[in-house]
Backbone as numpy.savetxt, mean C-alpha at the origin, in Angstrom:
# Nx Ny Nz CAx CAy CAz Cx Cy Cz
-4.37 -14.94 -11.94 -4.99 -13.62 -12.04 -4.77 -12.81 -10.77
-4.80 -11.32 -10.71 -4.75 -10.36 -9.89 -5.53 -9.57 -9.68
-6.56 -10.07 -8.49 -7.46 -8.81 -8.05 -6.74 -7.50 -7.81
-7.38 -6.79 -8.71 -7.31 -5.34 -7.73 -8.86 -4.92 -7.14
-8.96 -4.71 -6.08 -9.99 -4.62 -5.43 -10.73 -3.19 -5.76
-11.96 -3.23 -6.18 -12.40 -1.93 -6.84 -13.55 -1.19 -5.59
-12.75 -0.70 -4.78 -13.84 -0.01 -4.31 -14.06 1.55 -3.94
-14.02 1.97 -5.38 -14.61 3.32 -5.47 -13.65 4.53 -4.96
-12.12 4.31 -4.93 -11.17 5.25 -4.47 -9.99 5.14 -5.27
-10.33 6.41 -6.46 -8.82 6.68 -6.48 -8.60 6.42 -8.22
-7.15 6.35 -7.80 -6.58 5.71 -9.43 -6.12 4.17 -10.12
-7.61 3.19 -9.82 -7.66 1.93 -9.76 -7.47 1.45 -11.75
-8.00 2.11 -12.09 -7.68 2.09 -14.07 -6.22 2.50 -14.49
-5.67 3.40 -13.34 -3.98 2.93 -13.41 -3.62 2.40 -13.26
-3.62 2.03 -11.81 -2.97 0.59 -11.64 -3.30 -0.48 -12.43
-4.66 -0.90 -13.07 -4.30 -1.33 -14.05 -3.63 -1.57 -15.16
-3.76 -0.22 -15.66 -3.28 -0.33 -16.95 -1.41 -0.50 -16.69
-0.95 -0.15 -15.47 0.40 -0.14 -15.01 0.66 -1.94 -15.43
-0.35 -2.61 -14.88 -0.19 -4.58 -14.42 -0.15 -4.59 -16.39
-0.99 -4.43 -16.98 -1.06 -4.63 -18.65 0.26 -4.42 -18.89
0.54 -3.10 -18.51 2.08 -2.62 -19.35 3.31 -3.56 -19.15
2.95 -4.77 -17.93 4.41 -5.90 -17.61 3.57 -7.05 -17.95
2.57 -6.89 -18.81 1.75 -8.17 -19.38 1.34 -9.26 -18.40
0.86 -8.72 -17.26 -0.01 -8.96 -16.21 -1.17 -9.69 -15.70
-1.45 -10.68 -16.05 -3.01 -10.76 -16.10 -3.50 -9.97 -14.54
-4.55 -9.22 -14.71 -5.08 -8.35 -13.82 -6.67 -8.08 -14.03
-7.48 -7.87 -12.88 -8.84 -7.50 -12.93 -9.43 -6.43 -12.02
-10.29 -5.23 -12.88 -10.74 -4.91 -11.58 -11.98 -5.46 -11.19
-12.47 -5.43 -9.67 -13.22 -6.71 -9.60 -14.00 -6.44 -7.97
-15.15 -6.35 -7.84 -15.90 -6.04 -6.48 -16.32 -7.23 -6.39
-15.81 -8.36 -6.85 -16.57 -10.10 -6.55 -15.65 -10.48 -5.67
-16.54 -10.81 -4.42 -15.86 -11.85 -3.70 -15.63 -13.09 -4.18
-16.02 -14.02 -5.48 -15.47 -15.06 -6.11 -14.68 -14.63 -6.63
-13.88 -13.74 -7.30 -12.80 -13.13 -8.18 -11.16 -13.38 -6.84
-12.40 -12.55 -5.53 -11.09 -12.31 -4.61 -10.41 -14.14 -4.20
-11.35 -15.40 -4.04 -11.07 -16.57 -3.92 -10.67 -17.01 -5.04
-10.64 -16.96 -6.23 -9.88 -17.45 -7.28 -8.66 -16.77 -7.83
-7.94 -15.42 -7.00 -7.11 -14.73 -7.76 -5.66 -15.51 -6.98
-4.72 -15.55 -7.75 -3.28 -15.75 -7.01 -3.39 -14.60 -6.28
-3.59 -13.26 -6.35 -3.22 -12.56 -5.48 -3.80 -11.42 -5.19
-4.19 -10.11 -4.38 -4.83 -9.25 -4.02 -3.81 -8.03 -4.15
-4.82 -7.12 -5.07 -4.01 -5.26 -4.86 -4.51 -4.25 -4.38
-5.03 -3.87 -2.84 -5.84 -2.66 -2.89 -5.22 -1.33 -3.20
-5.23 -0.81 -3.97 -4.78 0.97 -4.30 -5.79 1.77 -3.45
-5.33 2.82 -3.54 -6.22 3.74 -3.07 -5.90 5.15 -3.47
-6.26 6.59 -3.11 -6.54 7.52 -3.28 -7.48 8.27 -2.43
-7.24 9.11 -1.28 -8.77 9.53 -0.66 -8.49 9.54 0.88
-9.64 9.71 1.68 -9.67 9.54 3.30 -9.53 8.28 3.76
-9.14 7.94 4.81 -8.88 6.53 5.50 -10.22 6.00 5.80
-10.88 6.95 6.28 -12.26 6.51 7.00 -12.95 6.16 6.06
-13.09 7.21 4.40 -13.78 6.87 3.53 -13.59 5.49 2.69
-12.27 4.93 2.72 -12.23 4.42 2.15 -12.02 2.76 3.22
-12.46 2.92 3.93 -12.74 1.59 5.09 -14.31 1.59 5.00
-14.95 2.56 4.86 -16.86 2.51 4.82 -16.81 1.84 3.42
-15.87 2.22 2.18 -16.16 2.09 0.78 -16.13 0.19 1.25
-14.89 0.06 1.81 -14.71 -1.58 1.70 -16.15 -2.46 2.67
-16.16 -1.73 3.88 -16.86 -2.49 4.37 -18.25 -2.46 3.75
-18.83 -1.69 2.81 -20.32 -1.61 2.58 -19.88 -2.46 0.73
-18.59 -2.47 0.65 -18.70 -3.88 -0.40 -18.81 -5.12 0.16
-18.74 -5.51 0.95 -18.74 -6.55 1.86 -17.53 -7.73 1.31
-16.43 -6.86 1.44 -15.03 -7.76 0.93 -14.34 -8.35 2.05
-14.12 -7.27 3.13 -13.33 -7.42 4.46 -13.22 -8.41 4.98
-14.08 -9.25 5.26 -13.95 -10.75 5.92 -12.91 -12.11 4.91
-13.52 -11.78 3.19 -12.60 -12.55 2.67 -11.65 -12.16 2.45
-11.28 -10.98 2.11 -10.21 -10.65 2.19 -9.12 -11.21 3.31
-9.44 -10.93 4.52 -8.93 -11.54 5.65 -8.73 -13.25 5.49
-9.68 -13.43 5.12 -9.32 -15.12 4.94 -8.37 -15.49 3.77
-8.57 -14.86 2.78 -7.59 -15.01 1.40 -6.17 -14.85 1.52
-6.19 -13.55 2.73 -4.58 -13.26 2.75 -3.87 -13.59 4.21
-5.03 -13.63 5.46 -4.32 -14.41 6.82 -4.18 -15.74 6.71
-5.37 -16.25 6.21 -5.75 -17.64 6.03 -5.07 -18.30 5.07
-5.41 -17.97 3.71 -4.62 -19.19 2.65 -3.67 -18.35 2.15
-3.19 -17.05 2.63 -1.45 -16.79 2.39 -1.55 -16.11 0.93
-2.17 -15.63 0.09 -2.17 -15.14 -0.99 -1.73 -13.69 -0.79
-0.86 -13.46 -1.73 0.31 -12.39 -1.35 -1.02 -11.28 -1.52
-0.55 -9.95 -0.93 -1.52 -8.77 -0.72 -0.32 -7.84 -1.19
-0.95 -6.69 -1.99 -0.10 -5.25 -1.81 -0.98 -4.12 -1.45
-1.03 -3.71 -0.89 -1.61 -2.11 -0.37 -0.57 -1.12 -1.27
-1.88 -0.23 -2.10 -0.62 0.93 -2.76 -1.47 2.20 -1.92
-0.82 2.99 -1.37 -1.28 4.07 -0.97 -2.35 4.02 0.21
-3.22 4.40 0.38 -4.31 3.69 1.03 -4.54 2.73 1.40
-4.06 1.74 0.09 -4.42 0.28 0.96 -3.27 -0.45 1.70
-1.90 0.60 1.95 -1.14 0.02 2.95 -1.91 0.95 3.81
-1.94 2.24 3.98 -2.52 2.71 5.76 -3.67 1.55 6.17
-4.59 0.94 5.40 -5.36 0.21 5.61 -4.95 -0.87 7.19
-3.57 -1.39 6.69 -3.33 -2.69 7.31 -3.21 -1.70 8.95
-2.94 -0.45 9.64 -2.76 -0.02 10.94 -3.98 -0.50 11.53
-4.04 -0.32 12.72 -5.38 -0.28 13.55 -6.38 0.32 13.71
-5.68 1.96 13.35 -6.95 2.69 13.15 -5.66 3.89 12.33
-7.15 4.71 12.21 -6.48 6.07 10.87 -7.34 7.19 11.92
-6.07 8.25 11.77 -6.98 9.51 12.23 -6.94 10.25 11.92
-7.67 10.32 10.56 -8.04 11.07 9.98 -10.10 11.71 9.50
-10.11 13.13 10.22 -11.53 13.21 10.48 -11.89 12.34 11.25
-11.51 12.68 12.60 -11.89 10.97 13.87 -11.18 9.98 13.65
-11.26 9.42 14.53 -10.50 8.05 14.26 -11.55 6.90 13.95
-10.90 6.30 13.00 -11.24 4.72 11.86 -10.70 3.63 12.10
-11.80 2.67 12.50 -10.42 1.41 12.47 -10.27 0.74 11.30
-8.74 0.37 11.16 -8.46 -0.21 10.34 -8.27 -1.92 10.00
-7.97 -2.26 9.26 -7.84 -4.01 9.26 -7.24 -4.64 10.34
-6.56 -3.43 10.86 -5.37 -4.16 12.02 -4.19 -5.38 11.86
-3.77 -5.60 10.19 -3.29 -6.68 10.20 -1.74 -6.12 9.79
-1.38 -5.51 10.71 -0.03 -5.02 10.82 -0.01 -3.96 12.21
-1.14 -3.40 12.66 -1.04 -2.51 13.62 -0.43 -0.97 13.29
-0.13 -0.24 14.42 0.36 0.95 14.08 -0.93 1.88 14.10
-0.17 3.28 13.66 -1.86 4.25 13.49 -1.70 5.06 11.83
-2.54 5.24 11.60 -2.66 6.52 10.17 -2.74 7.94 10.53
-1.80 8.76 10.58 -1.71 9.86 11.23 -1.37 10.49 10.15
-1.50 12.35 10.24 -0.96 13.12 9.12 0.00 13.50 9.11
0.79 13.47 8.05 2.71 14.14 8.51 2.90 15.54 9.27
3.87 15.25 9.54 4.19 16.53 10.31 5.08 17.21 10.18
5.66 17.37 9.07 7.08 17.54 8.69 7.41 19.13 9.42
8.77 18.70 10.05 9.45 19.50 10.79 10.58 21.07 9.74
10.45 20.83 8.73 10.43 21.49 8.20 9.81 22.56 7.31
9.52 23.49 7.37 8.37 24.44 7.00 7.96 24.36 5.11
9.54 24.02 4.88 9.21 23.95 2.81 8.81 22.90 2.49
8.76 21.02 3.26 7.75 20.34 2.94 6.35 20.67 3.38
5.70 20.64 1.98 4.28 21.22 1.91 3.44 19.43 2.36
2.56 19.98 3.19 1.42 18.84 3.20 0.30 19.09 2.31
0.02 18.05 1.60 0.43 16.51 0.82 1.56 16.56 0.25
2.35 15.32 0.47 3.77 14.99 0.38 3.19 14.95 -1.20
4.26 15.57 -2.31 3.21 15.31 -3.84 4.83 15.36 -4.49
5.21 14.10 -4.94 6.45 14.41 -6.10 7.08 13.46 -6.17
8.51 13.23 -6.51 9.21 12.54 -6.47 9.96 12.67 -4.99
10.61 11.49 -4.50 11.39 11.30 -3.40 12.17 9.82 -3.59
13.37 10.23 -2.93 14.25 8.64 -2.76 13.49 7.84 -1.73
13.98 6.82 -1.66 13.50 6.01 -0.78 14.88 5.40 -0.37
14.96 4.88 1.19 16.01 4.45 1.79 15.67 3.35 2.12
16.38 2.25 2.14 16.08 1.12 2.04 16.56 0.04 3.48
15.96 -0.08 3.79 16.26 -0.95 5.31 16.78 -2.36 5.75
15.74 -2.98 4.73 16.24 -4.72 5.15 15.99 -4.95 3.86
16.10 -6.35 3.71 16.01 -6.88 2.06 14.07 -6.87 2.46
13.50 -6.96 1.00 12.90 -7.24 0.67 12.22 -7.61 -0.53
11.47 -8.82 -0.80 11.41 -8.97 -2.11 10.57 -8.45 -3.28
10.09 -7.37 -2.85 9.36 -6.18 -3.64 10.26 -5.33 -4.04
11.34 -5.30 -3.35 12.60 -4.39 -3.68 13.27 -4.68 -4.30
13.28 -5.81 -5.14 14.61 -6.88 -5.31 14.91 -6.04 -6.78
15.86 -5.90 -7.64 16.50 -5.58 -8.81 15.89 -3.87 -8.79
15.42 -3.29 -7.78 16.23 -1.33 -8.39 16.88 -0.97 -7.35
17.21 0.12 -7.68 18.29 1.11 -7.73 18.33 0.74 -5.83
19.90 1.14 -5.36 20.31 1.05 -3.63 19.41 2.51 -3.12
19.01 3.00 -4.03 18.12 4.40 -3.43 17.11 4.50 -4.41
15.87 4.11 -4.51 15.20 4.30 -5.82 14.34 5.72 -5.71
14.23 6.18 -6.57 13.35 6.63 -6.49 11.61 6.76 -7.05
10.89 6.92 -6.47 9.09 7.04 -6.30 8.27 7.98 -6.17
7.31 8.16 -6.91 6.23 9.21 -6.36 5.47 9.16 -5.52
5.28 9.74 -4.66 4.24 10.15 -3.47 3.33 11.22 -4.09
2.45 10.57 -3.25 0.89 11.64 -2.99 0.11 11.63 -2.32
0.30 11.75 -0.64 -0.33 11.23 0.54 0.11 12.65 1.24
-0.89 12.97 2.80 -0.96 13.84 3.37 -1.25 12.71 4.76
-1.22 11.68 5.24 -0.79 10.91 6.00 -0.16 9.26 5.53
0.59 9.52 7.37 1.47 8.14 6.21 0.74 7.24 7.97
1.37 5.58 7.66 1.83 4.35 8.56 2.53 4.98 9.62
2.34 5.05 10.81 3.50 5.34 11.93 2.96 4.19 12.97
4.48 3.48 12.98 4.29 2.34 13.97 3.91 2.68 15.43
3.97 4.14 15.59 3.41 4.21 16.87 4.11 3.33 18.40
5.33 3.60 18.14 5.84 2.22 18.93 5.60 0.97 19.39
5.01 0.29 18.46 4.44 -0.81 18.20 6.06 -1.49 17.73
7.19 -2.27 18.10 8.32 -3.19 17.66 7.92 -3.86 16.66
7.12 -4.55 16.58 6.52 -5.33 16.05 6.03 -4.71 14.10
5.19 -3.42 14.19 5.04 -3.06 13.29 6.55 -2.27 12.70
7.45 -1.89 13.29 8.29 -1.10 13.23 9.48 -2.29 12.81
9.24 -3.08 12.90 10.28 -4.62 12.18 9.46 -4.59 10.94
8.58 -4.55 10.66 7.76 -4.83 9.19 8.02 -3.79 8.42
8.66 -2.20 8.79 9.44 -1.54 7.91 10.54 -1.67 7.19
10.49 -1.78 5.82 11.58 -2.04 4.79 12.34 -1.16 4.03
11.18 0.23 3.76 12.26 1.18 3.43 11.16 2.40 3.53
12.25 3.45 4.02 11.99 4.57 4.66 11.88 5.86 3.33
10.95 7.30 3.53 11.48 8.22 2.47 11.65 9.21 3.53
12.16 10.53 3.61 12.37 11.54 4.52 11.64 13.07 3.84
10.66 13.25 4.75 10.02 14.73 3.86 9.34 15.14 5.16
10.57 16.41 5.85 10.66 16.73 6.68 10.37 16.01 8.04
10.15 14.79 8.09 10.51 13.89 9.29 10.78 12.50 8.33
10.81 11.03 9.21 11.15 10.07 8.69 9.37 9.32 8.31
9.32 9.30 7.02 8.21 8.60 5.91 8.01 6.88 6.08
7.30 6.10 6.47 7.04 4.45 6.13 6.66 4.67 4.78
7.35 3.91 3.18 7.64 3.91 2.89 7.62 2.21 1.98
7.56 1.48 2.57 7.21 0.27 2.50 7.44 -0.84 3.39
6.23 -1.42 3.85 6.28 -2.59 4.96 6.29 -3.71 4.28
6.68 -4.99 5.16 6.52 -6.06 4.80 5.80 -7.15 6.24
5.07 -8.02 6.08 5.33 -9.06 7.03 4.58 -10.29 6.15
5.56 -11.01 6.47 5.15 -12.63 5.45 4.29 -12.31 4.29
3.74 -12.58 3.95 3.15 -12.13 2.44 2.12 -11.35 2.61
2.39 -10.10 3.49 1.50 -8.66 3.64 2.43 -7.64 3.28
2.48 -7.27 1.69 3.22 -6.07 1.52 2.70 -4.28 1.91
3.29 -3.24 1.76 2.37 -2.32 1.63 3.28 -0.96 0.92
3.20 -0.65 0.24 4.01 1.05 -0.50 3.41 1.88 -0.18
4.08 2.87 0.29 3.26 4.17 0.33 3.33 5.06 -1.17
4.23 5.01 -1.51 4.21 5.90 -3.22 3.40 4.57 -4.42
3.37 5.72 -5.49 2.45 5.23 -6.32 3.29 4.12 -7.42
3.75 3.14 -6.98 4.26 2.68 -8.45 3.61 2.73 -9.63
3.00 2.52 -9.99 1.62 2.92 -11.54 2.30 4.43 -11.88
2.71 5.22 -11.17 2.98 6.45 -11.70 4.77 6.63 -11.31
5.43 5.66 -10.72 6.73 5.76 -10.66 7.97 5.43 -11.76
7.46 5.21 -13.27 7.81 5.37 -14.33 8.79 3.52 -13.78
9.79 3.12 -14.36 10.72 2.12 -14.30 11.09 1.39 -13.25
11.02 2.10 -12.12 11.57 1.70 -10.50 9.82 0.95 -10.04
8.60 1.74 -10.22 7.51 1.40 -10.05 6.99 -0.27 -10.76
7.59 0.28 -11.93 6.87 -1.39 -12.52 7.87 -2.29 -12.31
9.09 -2.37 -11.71 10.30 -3.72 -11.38 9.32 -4.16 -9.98
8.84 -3.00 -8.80 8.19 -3.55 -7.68 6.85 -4.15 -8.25
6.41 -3.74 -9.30 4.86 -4.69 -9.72 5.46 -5.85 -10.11
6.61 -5.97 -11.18 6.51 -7.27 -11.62 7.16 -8.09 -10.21
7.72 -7.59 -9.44 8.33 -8.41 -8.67 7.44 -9.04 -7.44
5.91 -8.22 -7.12 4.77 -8.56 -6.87 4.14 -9.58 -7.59
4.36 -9.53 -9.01 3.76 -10.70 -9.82 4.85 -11.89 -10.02
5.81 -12.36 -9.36 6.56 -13.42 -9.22 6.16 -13.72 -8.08
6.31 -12.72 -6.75 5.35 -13.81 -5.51 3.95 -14.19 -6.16
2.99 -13.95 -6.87 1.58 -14.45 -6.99 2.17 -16.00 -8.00
C-alpha cells in the first residue's frame, strides 16, 4: 500500500485517483499506523510552505515520517510542496523550516524574463540530468505541468545540487526533480501531466 499523506493541502483526491488509474493500491491517510505499514510515502501538496509544515506538524506525522523514510528506507515522493518540503527552510511569508532532509532553501522564482508570469502555471519540458529511476521509460525531454510560484534552490549547497536530476527553464533555471537514495521529489504535477505523469507514478510504484 501507498500512503499519501493527507494533510489538508491541495489536490490530494487527484493524486489519488491518478495511483487508481495505474491500478495502484493507494490511501489517503492522517494515521501514523497507515504511515508504518505502507511500502511507501506520497506527500502532494498545493499552498504556502509555512502553511503547509504547521498543517504536518499539528498532524503529528513528522517524526515518523522521518523514521519510515531515513530510518527503514521506504521510498518517499514529494509532488509539489512536498518536494520544497525536504529544503531547510522556505521563504515564503518569513522563513519556515523545513524537514531538512535534502537541504537547500524554498525561494520564489525570479524569472529573468518579463513574459514568464509568476506562478509558473502550464506545460514545460523538462531537461534531464543524470539517470534516474523515476525517469526511467519517457520521453529524452518530457514534458509536465507546473503550478508553483516558488521552487527548491540548492542555494549552493553541492551536496543538494548533486540530488538534482532534471531541470525545467521559465525564465531562469527550475529544480525540477531531485533524487537522493530513496528521497524522490517533482516539482510539476504528475496526476495532471496526462501519460509522461503516470510512467513517473508507476515507476514510483516499482521502487515501493
Amino acid at each position: 500500500m501507498i500512503a499519501i499523506v493527507d494533510y489538508g493541502m491541495g489536490n490530494l483526491r487527484s493524486v489519488l485517483n491518478a495511483f487508481e488509474a495505474i491500478h495502484a493500491p493507494a490511501r489517503l491517510t492522517t494515521s501514523v499506523a497507515d504511515l508504518r505499514d505502507a511500502h511507501a510515502i506520497v506527500v502532494p501538496g498545493v499552498g504556502a510552505f509555512g502553511d503547509g509544515m504547521r498543517n504536518l506538524t499539528a498532524l503529528g506525522v513528522i517524526e515518523t515520517l522521518a523514521e519510515e523514510v531515513l530510518v527503514r528506507r521506504k521510498p518517499y515522493l514529494g509532488i509539489c510542496l512536498g518536494m520544497q518540503f525536504l529544503a531547510r527552510e522556505g521563504r515564503e511569508h518569513g522563513v519556515t523550516g523545513g524537514l531538512g532532509w535534502l537541504g537547500g532553501v524554498v525561494r520564489r522564482l525570479e524569472p529573468r524574463d518579463a513574459a514568464c508570469k509568476v506562478p509558473h502555471m502550464g506545460w514545460n519540458d523538462v531537461a534531464i540530468v543524470r539517470e534516474c529511476e523515476l525517469l526511467r521509460d519517457v520521453d529524452e525531454r518530457p514534458v509536465f505541468y507546473f503550478l508553483h510560484g516558488y521552487q527548491l534552490d540548492p542555494d549552493g549547497d553541492r551536496a543538494v545540487e548533486a540530488a538534482v536530476v532534471a531541470t525545467a527553464t521559465h525564465g531562469e533555471r527550475v529544480t525540477a526533480v531531485v533524487q537522493r537514495d530513496n528521497v524522490f521529489g517533482v516539482q510539476f504535477h504528475p496526476e495532471k501531466s496526462q501519460e509522461a505523469g503516470l510512467q513517473v507514478l508507476r515507476n514510483f510504484v516499482k521502487l515501493a
